[in-house]
C-alpha positions as CSV (number, residue, x, y, z in Angstrom):
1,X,-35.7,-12.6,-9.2
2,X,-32.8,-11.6,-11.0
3,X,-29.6,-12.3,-9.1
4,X,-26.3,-10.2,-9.7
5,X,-23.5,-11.8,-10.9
6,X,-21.7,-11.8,-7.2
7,X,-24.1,-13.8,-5.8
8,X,-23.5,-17.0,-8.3
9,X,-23.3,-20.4,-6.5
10,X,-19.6,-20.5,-7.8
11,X,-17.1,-19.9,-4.8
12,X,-14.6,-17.1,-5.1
13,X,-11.4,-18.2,-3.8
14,X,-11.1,-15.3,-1.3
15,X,-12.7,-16.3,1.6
16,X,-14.5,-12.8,2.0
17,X,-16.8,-14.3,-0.6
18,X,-18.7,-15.8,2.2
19,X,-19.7,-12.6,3.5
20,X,-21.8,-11.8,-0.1
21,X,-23.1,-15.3,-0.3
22,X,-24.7,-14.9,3.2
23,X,-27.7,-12.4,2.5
24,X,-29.6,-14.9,-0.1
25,X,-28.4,-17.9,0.0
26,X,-27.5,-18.6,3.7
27,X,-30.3,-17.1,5.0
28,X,-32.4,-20.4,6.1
29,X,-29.0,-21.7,7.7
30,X,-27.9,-18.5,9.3
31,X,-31.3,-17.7,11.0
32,X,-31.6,-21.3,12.2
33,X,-28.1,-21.1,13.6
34,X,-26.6,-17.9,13.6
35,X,-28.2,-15.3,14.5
36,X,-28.4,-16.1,18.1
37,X,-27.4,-14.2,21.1
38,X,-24.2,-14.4,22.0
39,X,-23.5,-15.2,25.7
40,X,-22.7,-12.1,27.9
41,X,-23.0,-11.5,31.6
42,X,-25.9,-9.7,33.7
43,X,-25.1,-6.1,33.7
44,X,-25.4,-3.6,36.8
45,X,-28.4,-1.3,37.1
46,X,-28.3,1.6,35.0
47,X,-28.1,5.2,36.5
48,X,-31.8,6.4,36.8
49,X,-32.6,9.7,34.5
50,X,-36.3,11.8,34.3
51,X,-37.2,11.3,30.9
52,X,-37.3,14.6,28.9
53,X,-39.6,16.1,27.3
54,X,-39.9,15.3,23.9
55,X,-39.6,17.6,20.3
56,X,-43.4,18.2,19.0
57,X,-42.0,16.8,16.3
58,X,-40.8,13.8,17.9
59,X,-44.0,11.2,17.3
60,X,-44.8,11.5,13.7
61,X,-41.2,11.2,12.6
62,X,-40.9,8.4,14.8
63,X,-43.8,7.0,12.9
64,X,-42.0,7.5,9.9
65,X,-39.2,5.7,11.4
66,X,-41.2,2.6,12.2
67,X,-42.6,2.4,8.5
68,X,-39.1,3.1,6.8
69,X,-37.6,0.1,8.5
70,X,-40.4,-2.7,7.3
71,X,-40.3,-0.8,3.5
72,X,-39.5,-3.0,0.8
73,X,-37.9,-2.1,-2.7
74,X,-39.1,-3.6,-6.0
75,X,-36.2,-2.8,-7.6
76,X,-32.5,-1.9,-6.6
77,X,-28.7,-0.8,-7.7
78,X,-26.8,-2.8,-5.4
79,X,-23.3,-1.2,-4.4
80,X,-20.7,-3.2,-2.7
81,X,-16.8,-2.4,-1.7
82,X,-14.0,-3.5,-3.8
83,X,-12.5,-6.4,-1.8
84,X,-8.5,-5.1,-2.1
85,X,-9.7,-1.7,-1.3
86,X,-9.2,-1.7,2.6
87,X,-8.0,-3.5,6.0
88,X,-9.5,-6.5,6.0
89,X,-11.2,-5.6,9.7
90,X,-12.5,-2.4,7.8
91,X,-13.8,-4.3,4.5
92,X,-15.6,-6.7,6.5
93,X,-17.7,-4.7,8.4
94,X,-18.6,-1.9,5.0
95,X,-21.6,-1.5,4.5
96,X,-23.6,-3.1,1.3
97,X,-25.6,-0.2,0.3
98,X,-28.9,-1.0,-1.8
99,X,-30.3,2.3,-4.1
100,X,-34.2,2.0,-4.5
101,X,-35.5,2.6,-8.0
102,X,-37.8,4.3,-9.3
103,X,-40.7,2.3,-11.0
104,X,-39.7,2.8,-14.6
105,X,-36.2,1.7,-13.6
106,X,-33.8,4.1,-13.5
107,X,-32.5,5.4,-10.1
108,X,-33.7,8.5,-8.5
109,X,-32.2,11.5,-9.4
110,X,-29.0,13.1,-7.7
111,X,-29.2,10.0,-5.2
112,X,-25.9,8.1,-7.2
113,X,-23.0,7.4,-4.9
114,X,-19.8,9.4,-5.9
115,X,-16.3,10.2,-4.9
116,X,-14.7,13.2,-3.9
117,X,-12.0,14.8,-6.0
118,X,-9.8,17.7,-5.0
119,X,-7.9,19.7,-7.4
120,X,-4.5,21.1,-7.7
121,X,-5.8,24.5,-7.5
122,X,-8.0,23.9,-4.5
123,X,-11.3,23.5,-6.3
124,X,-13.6,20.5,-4.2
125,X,-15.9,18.8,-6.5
126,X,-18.0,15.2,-6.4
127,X,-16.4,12.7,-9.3
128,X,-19.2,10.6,-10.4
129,X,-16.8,8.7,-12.9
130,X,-15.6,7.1,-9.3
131,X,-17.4,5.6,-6.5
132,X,-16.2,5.6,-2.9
133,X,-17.4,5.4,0.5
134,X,-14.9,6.7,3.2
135,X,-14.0,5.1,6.0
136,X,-12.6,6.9,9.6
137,X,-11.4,4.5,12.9
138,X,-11.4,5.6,16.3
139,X,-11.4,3.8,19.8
140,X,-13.6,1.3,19.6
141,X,-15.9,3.0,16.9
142,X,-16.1,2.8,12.9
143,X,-17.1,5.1,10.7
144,X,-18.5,5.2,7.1
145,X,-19.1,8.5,4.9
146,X,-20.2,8.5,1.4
147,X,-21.3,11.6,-0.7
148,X,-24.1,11.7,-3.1
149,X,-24.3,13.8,-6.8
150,X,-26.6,16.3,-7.0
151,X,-27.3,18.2,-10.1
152,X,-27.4,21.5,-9.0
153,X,-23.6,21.8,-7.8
154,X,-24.7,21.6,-4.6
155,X,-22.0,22.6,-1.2
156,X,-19.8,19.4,-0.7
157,X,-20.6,19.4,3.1
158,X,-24.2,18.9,2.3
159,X,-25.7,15.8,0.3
160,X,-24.0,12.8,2.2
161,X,-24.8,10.0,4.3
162,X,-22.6,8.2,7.0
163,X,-23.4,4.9,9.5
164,X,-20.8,4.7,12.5
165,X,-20.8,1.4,14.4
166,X,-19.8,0.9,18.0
167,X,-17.7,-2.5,18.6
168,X,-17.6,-4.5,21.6
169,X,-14.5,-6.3,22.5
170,X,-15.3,-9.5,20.6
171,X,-15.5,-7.4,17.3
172,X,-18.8,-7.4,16.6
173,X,-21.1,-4.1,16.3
174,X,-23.2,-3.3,19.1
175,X,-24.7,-0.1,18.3
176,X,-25.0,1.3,14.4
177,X,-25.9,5.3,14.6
178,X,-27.1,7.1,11.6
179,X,-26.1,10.8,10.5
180,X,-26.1,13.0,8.0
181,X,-30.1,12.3,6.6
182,X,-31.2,15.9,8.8
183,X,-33.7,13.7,11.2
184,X,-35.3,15.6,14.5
185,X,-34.3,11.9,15.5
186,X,-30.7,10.7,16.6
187,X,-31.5,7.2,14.8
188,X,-29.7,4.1,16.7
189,X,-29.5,0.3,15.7
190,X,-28.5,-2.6,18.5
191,X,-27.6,-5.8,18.2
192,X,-29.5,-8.9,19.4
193,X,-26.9,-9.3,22.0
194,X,-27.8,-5.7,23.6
195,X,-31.5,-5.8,23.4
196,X,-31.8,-9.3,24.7
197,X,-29.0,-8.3,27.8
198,X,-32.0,-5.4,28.5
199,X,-35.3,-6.9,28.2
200,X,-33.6,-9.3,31.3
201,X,-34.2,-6.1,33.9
202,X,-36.4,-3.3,31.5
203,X,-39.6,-2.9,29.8
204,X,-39.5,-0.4,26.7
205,X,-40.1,2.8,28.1
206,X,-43.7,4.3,26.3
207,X,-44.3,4.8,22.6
208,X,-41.0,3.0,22.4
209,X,-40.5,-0.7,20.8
210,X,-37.3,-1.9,22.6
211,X,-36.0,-2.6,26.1
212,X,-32.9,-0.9,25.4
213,X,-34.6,2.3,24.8
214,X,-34.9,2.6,28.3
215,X,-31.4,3.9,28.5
216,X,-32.4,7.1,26.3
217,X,-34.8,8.3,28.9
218,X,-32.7,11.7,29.3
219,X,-32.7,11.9,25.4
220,X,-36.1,12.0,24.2
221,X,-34.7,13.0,20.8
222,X,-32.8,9.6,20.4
223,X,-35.2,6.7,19.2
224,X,-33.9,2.9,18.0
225,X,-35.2,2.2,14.9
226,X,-34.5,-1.8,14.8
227,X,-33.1,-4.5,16.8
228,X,-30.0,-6.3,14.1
229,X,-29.7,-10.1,14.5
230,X,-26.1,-11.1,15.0
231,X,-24.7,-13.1,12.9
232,X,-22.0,-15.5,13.0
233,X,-19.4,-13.4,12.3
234,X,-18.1,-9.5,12.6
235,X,-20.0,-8.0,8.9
236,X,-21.4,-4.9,8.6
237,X,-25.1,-4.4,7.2
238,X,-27.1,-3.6,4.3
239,X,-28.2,0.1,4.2
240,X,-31.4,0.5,2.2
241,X,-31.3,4.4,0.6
242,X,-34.9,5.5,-0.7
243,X,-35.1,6.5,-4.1
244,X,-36.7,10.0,-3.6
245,X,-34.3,11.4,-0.9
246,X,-31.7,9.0,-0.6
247,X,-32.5,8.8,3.0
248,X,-31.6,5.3,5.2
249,X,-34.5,3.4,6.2
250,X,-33.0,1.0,7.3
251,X,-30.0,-1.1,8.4
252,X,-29.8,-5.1,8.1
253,X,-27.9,-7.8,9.1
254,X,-26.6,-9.8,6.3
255,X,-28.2,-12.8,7.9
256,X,-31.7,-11.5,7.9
257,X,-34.3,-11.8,4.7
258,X,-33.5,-9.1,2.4
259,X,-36.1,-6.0,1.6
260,X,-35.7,-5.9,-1.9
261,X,-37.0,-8.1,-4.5
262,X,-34.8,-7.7,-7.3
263,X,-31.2,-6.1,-8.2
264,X,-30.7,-5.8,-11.5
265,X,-27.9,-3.4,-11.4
266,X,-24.3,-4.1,-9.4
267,X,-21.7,-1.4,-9.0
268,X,-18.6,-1.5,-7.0
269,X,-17.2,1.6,-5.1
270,X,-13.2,2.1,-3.2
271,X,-13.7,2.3,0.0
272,X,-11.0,5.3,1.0
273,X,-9.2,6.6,4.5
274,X,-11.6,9.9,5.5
275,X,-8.1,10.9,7.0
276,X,-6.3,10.9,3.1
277,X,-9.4,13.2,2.2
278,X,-8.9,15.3,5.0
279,X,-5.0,15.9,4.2
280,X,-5.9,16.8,0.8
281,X,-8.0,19.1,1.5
282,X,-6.2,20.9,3.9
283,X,-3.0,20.7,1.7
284,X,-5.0,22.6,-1.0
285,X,-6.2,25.5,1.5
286,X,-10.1,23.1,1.8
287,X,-13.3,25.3,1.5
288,X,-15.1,27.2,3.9
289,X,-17.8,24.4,3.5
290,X,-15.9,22.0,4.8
291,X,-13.5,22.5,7.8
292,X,-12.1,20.8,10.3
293,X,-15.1,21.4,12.6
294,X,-17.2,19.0,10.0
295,X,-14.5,15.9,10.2
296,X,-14.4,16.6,14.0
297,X,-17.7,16.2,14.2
298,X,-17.7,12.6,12.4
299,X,-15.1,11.4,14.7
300,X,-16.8,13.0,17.8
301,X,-17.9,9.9,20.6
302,X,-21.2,11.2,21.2
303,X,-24.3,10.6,18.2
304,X,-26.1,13.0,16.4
305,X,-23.8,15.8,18.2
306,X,-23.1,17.4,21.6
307,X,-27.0,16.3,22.6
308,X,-27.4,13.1,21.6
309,X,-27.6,10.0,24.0
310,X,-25.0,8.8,26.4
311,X,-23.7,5.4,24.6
312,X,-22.3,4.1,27.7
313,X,-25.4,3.8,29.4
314,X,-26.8,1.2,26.2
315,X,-22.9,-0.4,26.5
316,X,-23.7,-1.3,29.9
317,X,-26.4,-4.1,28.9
318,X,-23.8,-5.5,26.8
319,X,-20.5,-4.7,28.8
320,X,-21.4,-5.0,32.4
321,X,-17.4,-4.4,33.0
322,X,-17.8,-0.6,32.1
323,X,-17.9,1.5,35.3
């Protein structure tokens, strides 16, 4: 296996080092020893809801779902955040993205990570001299945004990808949503910590995998793709981007065996305030394409829109202090 050059056995002097010397070569230590539950308290019951009916649609891409998250890549183009680039409570939880490629080697086409870069005289376009992923903070909640080229000059509020994690009051991510991939599925991640605090009172509702699902039972269009180990500190995951869509198909802690086999290929992108991009673009009159509505919607509490699940009733397992 080739290893990338950030990955050497040779300490940085920045501590945040650790956090890229975890996936490969802490792995035996970290499962042994950290990636156990954290303590938490029994929650309260959960209000009782009659599950919904779900989407015809619904079973085979969950199907799809399922396989995504056990795929493995050959080959990959690992991208990782400049470490002076952001808030250190920001940099530690970006995401390390890992780009499939395609069998001869190269990767897929219009799937490159790219920056956004807006013009003096209000043009929007992507900047694929410049690699960044975006990053927006609410209460409670973190978000990451990240465009991808497309050679056909395709709108700028199409062609992008974003994870937003939900933090519980010891730091670490409890729930990691997906948007912006166009799935009939709201997409959800837990922690260990979550889906261990629910298999205590629940059973995973049918054709389901996880006891926490049993919280979705009013959102049949909401589905948990993966349980996440918790690892022994606050870090956000590897996101695993197919090569012929750029789609997630998966999120992974950093402590858990990796799904790639080689990465040949290293690249670092800025990670960015959304909120800079924002002002910029409305400075500059913004496109149609991309309004307000569409950075409202990125910062909005509830997942994969207006009709995705209620978060608070999956926060319960974890924070049995919530009303």
């Amino acid at each position: 296996m080739t290893v990338p050059p950030h990955l050497s056995t040779n300490l940085p002097r920045s501590s945040r080092a650790l956090i890229y010397l975890l996936p490969l070569w802490s792995c035996l230590v970290l499962l042994i020893i950290g990636c156990a539950p954290r303590p938490n308290a029994h929650s309260p019951p959960l209000p009782t809801t009659a599950p919904a009916a779900e989407p015809p649609s619904a079973e085979p891409e969950r199907n799809r779902i399922y396989e995504d998250v056990d795929r493995v890549f050959e080959k990959g183009v690992f991208y990782k955040p400049l470490e002076e680039s952001a808030p250190d409570a920001v940099f530690k939880l970006a995401p390390l993205i890992v780009q499939e490629m395609n069998s001869g080697g190269g990767a897929a086409t219009s799937a490159h990570l790219t920056a956004l870069s807006v013009s003096p005289d209000g043009s929007i376009h992507r900047d694929a001299a410049r690699l960044a992923v975006y990053y927006a903070e609410t209460t409670a909640q973190l978000t990451f945004l990240w465009w991808l080229d497309c050679d056909d000059d395709c709108p700028i509020d199409q062609r992008w990808r974003a994870i937003r994690a939900t933090i519980g009051p010891d730091g670490f991510p409890l729930i990691w949503e997906i948007m912006g991939d166009d799935r009939d599925l709201c997409v959800l991640y837990v922690s260990r910590t979550l889906e261990d605090a629910a298999a205590e009172r629940e059973r995973p509702p049918p054709k389901r995998r996880f006891a926490a699902e049993s919280a979705l039972g009013a959102t049949p269009s909401a589905l948990i793709a993966r349980v996440m180990d918790d690892g022994p500190m606050p870090m956000g995951p590897f996101v695993y981007l197919a090569r012929e869509d750029a789609r997630i198909t998966t999120l992974l802690c950093r402590c858990s065996p990796s799904q790639f086999r080689d990465l040949p290929e290293t690249k670092y992108f800025e990670l960015r305030p959304l909120d800079n991009l924002r002002t910029a673009i409305k400075e500059v009159g913004g496109p149609d394409n991309l309004t307000e509505s569409f950075f409202a919607n990125l910062k909005s509490p509830s997942p994969c829109g207006h009709g995705g699940p209620n978060l608070s009733y999956l926060l319960r397992f974890a924070k049995p202090e919530l009303p």
